[in-house]
N, C-alpha and C positions, 0 to 999 in steps of 0.2 A: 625558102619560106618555112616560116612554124605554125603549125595549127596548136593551138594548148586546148584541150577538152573542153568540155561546158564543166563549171563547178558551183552546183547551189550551194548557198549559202543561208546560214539561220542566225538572227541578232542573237549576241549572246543574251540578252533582258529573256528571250523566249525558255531560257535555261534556270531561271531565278524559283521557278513560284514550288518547287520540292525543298527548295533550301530556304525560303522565304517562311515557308510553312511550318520548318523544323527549327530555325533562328529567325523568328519573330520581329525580333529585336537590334536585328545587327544590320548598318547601312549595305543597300545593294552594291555600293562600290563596292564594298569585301569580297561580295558574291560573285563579279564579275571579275578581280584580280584574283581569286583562285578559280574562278572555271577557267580561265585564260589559261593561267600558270599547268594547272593539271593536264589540260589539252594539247601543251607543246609536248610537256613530258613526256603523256601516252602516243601524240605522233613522232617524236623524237625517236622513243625508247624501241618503238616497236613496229616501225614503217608501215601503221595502222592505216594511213589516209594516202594513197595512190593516184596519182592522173598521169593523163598517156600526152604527153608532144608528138606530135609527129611533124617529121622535117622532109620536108621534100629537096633532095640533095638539089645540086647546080653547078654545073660546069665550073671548076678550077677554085671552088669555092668549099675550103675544108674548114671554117670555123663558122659556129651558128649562135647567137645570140638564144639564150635558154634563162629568162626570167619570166616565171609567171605573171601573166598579168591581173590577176585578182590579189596581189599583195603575198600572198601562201609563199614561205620560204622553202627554198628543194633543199631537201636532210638528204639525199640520197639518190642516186642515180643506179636504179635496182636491174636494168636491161635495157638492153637495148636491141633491137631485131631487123633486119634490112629486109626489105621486101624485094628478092632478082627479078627473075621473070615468069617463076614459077609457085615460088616457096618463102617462107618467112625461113631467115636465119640467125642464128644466134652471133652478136657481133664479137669479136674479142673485145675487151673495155679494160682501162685501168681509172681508179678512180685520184689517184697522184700521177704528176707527170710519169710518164715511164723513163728508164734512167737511158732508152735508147730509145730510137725510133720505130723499133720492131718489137713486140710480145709475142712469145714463139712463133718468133717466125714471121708472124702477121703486125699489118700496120695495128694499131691499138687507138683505142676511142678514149678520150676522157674528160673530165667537166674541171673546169679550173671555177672553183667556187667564188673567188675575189673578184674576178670578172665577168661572172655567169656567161663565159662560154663554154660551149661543146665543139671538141674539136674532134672534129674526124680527117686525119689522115689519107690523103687519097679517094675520098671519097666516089663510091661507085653510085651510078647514076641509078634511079629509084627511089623511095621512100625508106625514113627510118622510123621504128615506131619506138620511142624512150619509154620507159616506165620510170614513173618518179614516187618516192618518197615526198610528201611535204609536210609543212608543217603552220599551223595560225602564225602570223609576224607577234613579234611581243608588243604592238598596240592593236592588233585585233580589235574589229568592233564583232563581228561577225565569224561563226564555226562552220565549218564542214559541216553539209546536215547530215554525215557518218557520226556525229557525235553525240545526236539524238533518234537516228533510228535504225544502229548497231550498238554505240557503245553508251549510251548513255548511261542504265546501269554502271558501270564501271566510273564512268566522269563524277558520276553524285558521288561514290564511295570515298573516292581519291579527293574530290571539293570539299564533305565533310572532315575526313582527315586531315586536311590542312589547316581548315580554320580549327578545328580542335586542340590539332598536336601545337598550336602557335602560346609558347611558352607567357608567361606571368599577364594574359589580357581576362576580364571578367568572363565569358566564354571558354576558358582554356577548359579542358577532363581528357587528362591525358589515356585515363583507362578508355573512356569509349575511341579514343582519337584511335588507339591502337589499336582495339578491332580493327575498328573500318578500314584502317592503313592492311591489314592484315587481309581483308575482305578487297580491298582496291587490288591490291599486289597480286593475288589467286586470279583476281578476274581478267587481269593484265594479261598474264600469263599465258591465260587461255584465249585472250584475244587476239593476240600476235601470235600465237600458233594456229589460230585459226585462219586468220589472213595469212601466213606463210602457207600452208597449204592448199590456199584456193588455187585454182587452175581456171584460168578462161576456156574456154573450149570455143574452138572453131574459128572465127576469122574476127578481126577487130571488128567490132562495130562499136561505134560513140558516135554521141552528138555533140560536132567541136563549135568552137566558140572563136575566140580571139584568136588575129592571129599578127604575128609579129616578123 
């Protein structure tokens, strides 16, 4: 079985009224096709937005279907940790087939993205806890609410810059596009290094949701 995390979600409309404010004038679709657009980027670019699957292995049963079920596409299969009977451990994982059935030495985990499964090898009985990467699907109605109460700053910078930097429309100024692309990029930067170096401390706790 899969447990996929709880994961709230915020309409993208709840995103508009800083951009609404600053283009007056320009239909909300635009405002909503670049907050989308910029949103996949920043989780694309920088495995900004995380949820934990956890799979509770089963007997004789080494492949697990691994699709979120809030629509969030998985960029990225960032860990994965087994729980024995004492201790969480770090699995060995390849993220392409492996070109054998061994990585040093040990069986090897990995996610075949065409068919969203996770295959594990031999699986030992216990729990596995995944960390994932995700990302908004490109018809998103709905963000991550990490997009307005971590990275928002950074989302408006990168939403302005796009509609700015978008060449020959009554809206275009490339000079201010370029700050802000200049101000989005810096704040990027330091966003994805700030989520690479979080640490969970102590023992999973979530409130999970769906399960598959």
């Amino acid at each position: 079985m899969v447990v996929f995390e709880s994961n709230p979600t915020i309409p993208i409309s709840k995103f508009r009224e800083e951009l609404t404010f600053e283009f007056p004038n320009l239909p909300t679709q635009l405002f909503d096709y670049h907050l989308l657009r910029t949103a996949r980027e920043m989780a694309e670019e920088g495995a900004l937005i995380r949820r934990i699957a956890v799979i509770e292995s089963e007997p004789c049963v080494d492949n697990y279907r691994l699709v979120s079920p809030d629509g969030l596409e998985i960029g990225a299969i960032l860990s994965v940790r087994h729980s024995g009977c004492c201790s969480l451990e770090t699995a060995v994982r390849s993220f392409v087939p492996p070109e054998s059935s061994k990585l040093c030495g040990r069986d090897a985990i990995w996610y075949d993205d065409n068919e969203g499964v996770l295959h594990i090898p031999h699986s030992e009985p216990g729990i596995y806890f995944v960390v994932l990467g995700v990302l908004p699907s490109d018809d998103a109605c709905e963000l991550p609410k990490e997009f307005k109460t971590k990275f928002f700053t950074t989302l408006m910078y990168g939403t302005k810059a796009a509609i700015l930097l978008t060449t020959g429309r009554p809206w275009t100024n490339l000079r201010v596009g370029a700050s802000y692309k200049a101000e989005y990029d810096d704040r990027l930067r330091e966003d994805i290094l700030r989520t690479a170096t979080h640490k969970i401390r102590g023992a999973v706790k979530m409130q999970f949701g769906s399960a598959m």
